[in-house]
C-alpha positions as CSV (number, residue, x, y, z in Angstrom):
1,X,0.7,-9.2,-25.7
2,X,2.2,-11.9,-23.5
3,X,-0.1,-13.6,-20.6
4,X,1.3,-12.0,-18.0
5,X,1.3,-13.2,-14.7
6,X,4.5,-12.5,-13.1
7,X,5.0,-7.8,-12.2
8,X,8.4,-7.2,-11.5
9,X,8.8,-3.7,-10.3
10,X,11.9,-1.4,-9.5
11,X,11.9,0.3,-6.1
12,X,13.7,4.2,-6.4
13,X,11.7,6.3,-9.1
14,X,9.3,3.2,-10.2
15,X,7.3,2.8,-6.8
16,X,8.6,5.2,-4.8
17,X,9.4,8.8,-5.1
18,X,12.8,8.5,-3.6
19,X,15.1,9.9,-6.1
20,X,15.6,13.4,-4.5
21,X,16.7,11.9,-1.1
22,X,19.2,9.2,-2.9
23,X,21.0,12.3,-4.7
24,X,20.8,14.0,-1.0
25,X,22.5,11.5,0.7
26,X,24.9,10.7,-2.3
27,X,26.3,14.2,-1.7
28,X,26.4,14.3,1.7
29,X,28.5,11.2,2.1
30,X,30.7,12.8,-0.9
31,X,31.3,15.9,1.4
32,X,31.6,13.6,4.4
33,X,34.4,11.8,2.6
34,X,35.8,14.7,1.3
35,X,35.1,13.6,-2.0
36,X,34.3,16.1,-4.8
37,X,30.5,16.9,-5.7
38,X,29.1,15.3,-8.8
39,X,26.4,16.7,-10.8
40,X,22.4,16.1,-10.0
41,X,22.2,14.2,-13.6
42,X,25.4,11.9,-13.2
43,X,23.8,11.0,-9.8
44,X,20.7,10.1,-10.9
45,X,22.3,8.0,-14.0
46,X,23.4,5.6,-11.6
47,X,20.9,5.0,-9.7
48,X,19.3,1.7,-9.8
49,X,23.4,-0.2,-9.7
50,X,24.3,-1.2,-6.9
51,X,25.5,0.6,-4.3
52,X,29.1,-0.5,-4.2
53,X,28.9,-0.4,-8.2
54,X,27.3,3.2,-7.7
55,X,30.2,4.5,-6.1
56,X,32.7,3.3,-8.1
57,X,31.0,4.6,-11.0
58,X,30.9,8.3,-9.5
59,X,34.3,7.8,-8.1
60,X,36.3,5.9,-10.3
61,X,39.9,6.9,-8.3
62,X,38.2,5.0,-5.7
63,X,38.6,2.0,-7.9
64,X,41.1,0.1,-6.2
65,X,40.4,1.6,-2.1
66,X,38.0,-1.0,-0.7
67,X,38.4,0.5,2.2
68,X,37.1,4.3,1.2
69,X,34.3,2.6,-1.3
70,X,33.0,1.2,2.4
71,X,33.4,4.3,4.0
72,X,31.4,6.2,1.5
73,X,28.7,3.6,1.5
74,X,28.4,3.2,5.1
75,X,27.9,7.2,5.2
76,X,25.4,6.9,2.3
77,X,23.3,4.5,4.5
78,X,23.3,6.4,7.7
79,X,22.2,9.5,5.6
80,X,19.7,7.9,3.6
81,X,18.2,5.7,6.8
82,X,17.9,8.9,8.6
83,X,15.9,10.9,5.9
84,X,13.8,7.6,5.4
85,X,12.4,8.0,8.9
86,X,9.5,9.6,7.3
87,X,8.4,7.2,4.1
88,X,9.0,8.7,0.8
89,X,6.2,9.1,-0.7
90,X,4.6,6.4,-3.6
91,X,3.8,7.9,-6.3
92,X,0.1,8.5,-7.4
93,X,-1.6,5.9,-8.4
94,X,0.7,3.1,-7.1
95,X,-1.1,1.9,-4.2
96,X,-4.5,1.6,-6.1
97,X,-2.9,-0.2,-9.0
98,X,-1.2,-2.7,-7.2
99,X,-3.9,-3.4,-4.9
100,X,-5.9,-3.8,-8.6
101,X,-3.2,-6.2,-10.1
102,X,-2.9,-8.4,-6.7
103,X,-7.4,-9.1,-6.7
104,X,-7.0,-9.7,-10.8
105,X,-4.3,-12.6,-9.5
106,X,-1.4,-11.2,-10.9
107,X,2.0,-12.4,-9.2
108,X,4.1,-9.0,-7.6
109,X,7.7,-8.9,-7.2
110,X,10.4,-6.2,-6.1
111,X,14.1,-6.5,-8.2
112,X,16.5,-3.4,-6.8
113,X,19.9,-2.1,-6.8
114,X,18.8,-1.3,-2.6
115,X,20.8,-3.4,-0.2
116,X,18.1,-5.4,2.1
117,X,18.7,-4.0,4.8
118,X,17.8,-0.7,3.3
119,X,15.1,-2.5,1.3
120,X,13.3,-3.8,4.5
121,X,13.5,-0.5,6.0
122,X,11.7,1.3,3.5
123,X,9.2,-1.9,3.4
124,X,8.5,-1.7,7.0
125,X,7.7,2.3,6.6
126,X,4.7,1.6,4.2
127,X,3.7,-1.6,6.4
128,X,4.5,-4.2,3.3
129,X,7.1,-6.1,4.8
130,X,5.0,-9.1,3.6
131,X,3.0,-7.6,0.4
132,X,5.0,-8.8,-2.0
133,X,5.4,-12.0,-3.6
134,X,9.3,-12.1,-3.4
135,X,12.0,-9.4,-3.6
136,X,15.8,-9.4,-4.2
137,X,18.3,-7.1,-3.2
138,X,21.8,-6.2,-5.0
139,X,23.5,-7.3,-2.1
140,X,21.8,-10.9,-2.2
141,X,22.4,-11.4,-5.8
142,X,24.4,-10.0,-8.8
143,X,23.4,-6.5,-9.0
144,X,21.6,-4.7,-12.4
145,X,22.0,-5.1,-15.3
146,X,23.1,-8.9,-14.2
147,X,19.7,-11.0,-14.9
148,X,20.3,-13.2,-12.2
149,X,17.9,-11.3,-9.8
150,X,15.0,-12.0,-12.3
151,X,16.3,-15.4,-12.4
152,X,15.8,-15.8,-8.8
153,X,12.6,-14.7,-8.8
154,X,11.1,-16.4,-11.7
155,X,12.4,-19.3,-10.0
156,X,10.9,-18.8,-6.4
157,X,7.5,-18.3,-9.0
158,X,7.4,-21.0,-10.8
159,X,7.3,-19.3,-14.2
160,X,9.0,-18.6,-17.3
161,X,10.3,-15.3,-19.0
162,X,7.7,-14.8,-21.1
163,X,5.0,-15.1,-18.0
164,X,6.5,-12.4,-16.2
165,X,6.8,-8.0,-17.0
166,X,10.0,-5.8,-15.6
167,X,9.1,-2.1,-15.0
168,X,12.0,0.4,-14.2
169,X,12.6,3.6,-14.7
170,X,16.3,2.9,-15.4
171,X,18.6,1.5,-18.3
172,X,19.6,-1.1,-16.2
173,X,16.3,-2.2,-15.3
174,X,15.5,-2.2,-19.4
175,X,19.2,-4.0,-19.9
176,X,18.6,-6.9,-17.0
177,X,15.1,-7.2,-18.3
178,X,16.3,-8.2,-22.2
179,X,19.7,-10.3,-21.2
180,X,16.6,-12.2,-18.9
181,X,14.3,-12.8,-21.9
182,X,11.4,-10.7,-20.2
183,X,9.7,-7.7,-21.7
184,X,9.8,-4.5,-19.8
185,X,8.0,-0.9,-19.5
186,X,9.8,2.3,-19.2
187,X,8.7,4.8,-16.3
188,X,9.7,8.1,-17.8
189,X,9.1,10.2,-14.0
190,X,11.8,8.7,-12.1
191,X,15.7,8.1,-12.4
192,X,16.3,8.6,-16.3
193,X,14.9,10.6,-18.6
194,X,12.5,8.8,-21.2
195,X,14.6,9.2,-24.5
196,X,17.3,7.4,-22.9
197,X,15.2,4.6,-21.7
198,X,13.3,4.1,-25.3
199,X,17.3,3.2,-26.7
200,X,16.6,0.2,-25.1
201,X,13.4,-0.6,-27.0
202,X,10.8,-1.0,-24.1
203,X,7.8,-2.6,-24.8
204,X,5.4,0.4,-23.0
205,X,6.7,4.0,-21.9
206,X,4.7,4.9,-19.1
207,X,4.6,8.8,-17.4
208,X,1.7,7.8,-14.9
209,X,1.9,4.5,-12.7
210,X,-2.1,4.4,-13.2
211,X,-1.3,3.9,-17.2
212,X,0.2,0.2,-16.8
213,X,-3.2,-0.6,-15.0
214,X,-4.8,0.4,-18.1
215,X,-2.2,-1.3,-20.5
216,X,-2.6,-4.2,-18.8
217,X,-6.7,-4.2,-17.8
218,X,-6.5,-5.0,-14.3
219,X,-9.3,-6.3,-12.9
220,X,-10.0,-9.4,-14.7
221,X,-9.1,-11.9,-13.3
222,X,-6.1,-14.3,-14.5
């Protein structure tokens, strides 16, 4: 195994237990555009893109309407703000383990598909505005499965590819993480299910945040 000192982490369905309120506010915005419903699965497949790429993805007849893919974004935020009033919840084992891989010295990070403005939002409800090392936003940078994110923040760190781990629960995540030469863990409770993140060859499949602690042995110091 690599020497690590560099955790990358997704936001939706890796830290956070967020993915019932994104397919919420997905269809609410549909129905607020008047835009057919899409199924819970093809909702959740892509999560983790963009926003902007999101959409277009669901909606491909929007391809060519700037104007309706803002629309449909705009109402996506003001749902999803509105529901994240209240914090989704991080999923077990989260806070303990970070707090373990921060005192061993290990590096955190945040890559997502969230805009920042969404991103902050969400920071501010846990009171981490300032926890982690660096994060970047799709709306910053070239969104998933683009590597340049990870290229930003390797940069800002002062390491390499092979110093630093990407975990995500989506193929994108897995995709950006190989095109940016890093190795990555698969979370099998979030976005996508676990067979169709192991196509992509992760390094560690994961179904309990607390199990990357272990992999890793957090709590000796780097």
């Amino acid at each position: 195994m690599r020497d690590y000192r560099l955790l990358i982490f997704d936001w939706d369905g890796t830290l956070v237990d967020s993915i019932g309120r994104i397919v919420e506010s997905m269809r609410r915005a549909a129905e607020s555009c008047s835009l057919p419903q899409r199924a819970e699965a093809a909702i959740k497949g892509i999560i983790g893109l963009s926003l902007s790429e999101a959409i277009r993805t669901l909606y491909p007849e929007l391809e060519r309407d700037a104007g309706r893919v803002e629309r449909f974004r705009q109402q996506y935020s003001e749902h999803y703000l509105a529901l994240e009033n209240e914090p989704s919840a991080l999923f077990p084992g989260v806070v303990e383990s970070l707090g373990a891989f921060r005192q061993a010295g290990y590096r955190l990070a945040v890559a997502t598909g969230k805009s920042r403005r969404g991103l902050n939002h969400v920071l501010a409800g846990h009171g981490w505005l300032d926890y982690f090392d660096v994060t970047r936003c799709a709306d910053e940078t070239a969104g998933k499965p683009d590597p340049l994110m990870l290229h930003e923040i390797l940069a800002h760190c002062g390491m390499v590819a092979e110093q630093a781990l990407m975990v995500g629960d989506s193929s994108f995540d897995l995709l950006m993480a190989r095109r940016a030469g890093l190795d990555a863990v698969a979370v099998g409770y979030g976005a996508q299910p676990l067979e169709v993140l192991l196509e992509h060859e992760p390094l560690l499949a994961i179904e309990e945040f607390s199990e990357l602690r272990a992999w890793l042995g957090a709590g000796v110091a780097k």
